[in-house]
C-alpha positions in Angstrom: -17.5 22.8 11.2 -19.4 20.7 9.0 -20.3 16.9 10.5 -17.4 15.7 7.3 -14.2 16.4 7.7 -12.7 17.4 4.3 -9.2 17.3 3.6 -8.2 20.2 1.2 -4.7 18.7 -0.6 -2.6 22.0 -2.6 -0.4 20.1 -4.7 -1.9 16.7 -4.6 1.0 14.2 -4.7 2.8 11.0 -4.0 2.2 11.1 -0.4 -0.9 13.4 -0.2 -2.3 10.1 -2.6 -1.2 7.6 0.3 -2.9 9.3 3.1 -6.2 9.9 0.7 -6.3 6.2 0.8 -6.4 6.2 4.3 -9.2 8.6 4.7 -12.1 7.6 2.7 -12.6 4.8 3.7 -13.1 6.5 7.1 -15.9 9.3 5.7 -13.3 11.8 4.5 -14.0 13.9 1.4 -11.1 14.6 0.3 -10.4 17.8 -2.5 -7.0 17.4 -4.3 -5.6 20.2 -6.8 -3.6 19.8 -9.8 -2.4 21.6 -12.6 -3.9 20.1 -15.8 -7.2 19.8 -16.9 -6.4 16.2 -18.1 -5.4 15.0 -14.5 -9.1 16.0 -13.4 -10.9 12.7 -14.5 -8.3 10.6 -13.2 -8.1 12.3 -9.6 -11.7 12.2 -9.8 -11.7 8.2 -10.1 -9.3 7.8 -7.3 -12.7 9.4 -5.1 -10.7 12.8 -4.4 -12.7 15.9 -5.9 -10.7 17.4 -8.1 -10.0 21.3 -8.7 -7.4 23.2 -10.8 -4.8 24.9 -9.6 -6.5 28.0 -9.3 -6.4 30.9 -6.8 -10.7 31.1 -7.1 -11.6 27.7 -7.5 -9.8 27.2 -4.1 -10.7 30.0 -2.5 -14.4 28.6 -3.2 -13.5 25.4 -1.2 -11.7 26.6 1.5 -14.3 27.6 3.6 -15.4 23.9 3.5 -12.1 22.1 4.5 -11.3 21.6 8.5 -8.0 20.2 7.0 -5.5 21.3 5.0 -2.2 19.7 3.5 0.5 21.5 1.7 2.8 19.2 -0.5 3.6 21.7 -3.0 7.6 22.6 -3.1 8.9 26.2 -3.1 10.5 27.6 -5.7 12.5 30.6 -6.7 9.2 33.3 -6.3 8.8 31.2 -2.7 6.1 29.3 -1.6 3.1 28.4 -4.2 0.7 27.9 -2.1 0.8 31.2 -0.2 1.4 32.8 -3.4 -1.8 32.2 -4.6 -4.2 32.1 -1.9 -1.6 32.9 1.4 -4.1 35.7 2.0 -7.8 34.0 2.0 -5.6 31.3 4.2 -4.7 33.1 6.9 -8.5 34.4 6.9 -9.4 31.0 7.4 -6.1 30.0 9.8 -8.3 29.7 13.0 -11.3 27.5 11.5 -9.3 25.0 10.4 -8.8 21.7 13.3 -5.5 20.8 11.4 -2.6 21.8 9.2 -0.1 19.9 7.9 3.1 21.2 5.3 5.5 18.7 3.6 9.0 19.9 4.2 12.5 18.2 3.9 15.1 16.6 6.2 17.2 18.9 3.4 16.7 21.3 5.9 18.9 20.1 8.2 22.2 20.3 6.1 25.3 17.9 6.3 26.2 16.3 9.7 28.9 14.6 8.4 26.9 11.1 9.4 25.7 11.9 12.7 22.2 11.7 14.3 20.1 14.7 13.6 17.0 15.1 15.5 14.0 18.1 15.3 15.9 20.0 17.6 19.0 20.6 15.4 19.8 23.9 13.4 18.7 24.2 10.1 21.9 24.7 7.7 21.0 23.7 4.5 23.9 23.3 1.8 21.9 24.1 -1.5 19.3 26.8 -2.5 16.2 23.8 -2.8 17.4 23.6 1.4 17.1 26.8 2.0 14.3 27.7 0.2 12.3 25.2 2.5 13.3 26.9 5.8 12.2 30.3 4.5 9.0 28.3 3.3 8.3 26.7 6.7 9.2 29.7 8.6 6.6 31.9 5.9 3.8 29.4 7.1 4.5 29.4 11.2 4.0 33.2 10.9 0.7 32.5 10.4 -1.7 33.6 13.1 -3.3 30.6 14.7 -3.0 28.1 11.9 -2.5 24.8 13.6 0.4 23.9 11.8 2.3 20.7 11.8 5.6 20.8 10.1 6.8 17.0 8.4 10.5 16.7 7.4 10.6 13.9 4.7 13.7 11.4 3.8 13.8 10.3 0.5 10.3 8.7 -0.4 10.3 5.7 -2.1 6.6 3.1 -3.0 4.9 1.5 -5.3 6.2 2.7 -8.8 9.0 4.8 -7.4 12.0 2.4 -6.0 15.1 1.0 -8.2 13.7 -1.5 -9.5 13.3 -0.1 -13.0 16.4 1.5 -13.1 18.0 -2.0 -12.5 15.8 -3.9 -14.8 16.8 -1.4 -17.4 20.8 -1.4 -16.7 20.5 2.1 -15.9 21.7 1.9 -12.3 24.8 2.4 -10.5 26.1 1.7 -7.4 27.6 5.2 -6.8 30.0 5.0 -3.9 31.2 8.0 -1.2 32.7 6.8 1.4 30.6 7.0 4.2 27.6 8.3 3.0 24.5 7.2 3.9 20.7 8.6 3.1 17.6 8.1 5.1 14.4 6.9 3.6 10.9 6.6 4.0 7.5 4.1 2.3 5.0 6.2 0.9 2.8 4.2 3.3 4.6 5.5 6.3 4.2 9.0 5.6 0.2 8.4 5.2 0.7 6.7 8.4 2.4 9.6 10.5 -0.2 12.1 9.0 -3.5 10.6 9.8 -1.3 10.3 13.5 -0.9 13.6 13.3 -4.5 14.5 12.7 -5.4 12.2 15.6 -3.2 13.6 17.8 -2.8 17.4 16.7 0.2 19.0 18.4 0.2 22.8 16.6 3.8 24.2 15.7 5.2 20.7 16.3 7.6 19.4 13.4 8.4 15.8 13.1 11.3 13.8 11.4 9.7 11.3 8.9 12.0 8.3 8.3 12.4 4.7 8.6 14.8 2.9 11.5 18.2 2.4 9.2 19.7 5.1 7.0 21.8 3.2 4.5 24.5 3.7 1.9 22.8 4.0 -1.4 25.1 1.3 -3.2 23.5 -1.2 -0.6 19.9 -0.3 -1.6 20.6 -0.7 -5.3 22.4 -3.9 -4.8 19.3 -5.1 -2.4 16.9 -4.3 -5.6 19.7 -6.5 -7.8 19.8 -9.3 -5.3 16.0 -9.7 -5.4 15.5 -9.5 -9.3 17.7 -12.0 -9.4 20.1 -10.0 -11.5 23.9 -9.2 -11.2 24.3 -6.0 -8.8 26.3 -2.9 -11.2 29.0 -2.2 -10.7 30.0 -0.3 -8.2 31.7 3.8 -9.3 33.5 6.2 -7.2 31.2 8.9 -7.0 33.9 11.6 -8.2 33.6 9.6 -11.7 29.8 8.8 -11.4 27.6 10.5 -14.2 25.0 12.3 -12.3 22.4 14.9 -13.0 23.6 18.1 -10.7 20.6 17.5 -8.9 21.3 14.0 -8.2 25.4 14.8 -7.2 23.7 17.8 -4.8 21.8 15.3 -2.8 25.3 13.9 -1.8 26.3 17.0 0.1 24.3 16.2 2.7 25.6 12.9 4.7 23.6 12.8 7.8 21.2 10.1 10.2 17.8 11.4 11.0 16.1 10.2 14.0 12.7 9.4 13.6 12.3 8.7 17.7 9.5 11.6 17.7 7.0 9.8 15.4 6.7 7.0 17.5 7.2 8.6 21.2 4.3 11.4 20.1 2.6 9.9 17.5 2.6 6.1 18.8 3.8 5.3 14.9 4.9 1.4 14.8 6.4 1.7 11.2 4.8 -0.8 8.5 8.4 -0.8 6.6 11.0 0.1 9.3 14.3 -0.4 6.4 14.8 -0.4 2.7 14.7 -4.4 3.3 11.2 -4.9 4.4 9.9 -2.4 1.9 11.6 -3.3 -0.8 10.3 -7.3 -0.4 6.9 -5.5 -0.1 7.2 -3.7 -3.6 9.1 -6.4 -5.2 5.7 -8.8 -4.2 3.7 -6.1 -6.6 6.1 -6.3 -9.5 
């Protein structure tokens, strides 16, 4: 193990971007993938060491990372990662200190709006659902990698939130009768994962959410309220026009308990509801 401990990233995104801005500031090198030659100089100015998305450019790194985090999604062929380097990872599995996948409270399914917690079944209701459970169950059959599994709520920060769509009059205030979504700050995520590392708890999953999921209409008319702007108007969601992606995400009503984060973790939450982030990102606009 070398005196550094280097984060390897596969799939270096939104959230794997928070917690690097955690980490170097403690010592951390930190090597983040990506996909395009043109994303290299700009990952490279964020103090992350850039690689392609290549199966020998990370199989030269891996022997130097103690940790590794997966953000990239499955897809149709399964999981990426594993895809490309599954086998020089499980060669490695028992060197690494920690491991850490990005999964989905998707996997969970609908509850018709009661409380889910991490010991509930997983019964997804769409393919992107179930592809995650076959993903997270492809990397805990992994000899001895430490693995720590993080169901994300929808994940909202700086540049991502409703602002623009209400700025723009491009946002609705779709109404389903009792529907309600559970979210999480970018921050908070980089805040459960460097927890994580601290406190490493192999095979353990964790709910990642804030303390109040929330019918969507309420969030967009929040983001109206502090713009200063008339709220939409508000549409049934039978006559809401939708992306099927966007109408699929309402098939799944359901309140995730994030009471494991803070009981195991110790995470106090920096924005705890849509309210106290949104005032936060609206500060930045």
């Amino acid at each position: 193990m070398t005196d550094t401990p280097v984060l390897l990233s596969l799939g270096h995104g939104f959230s794997a971007r928070a917690l690097t801005r955690r980490l170097l500031p403690q010592g951390w090198e930190v090597i983040g993938t990506t996909r395009s030659t043109d994303k290299l100089d700009a990952l490279r100015d964020t103090g992350v060491t850039p690689i392609l998305w290549d199966k020998d450019a990370i199989e030269a790194v891996l022997p130097m990372a103690t940790h590794l985090l997966i953000s990239a999604g499955p897809n149709d062929d399964g999981d990426p990662s594993l895809a490309l380097v599954g086998d020089a990872i499980r060669a490695r599995a028992k060197n690494l200190d920690w491991c850490g996948y990005l999964s989905t409270t998707g996997v969970y399914g609908n509850h018709d709006g009661a409380w889910v917690d991490e010991t509930a079944g997983m019964t997804p209701t769409g393919k992107r659902g179930r592809l995650r459970v076959e993903a997270e169950a492809e990397w805990l059959a992994i000899p001895d990698l430490p693995l720590h599994i993080f169901r994300l709520a929808g994940i909202y920060g700086p540049g991502r939130g409703p602002f623009e769509k209400v700025r723009a009059g491009r946002a609705q205030q779709v109404v389903k009768k009792g529907q309600v979504f559970s979210r999480i700050h970018v921050d908070d995520i980089a805040q459960v994962l460097e927890a994580s590392i601290n406190r490493p708890n192999p095979g353990s999953a964790y709910n990642v959410c804030d303390d109040d999921p929330a019918p969507p209409q309420d969030v967009i008319a929040y983001a109206a309220e502090l713009l200063g702007v008339p709220a939409p108007p508000e549409v049934p969601f039978e006559e809401a026009e939708m992306t099927p992606m966007a109408r699929s995400f309402y098939a799944d009503n359901k309140r995730i308990s994030n009471d494991k984060i803070k009981d195991e973790l110790g995470v106090k939450l920096e924005y705890p509801d849509y309210r106290v982030g949104l005032r936060a990102l609206f500060k930045t606009l």
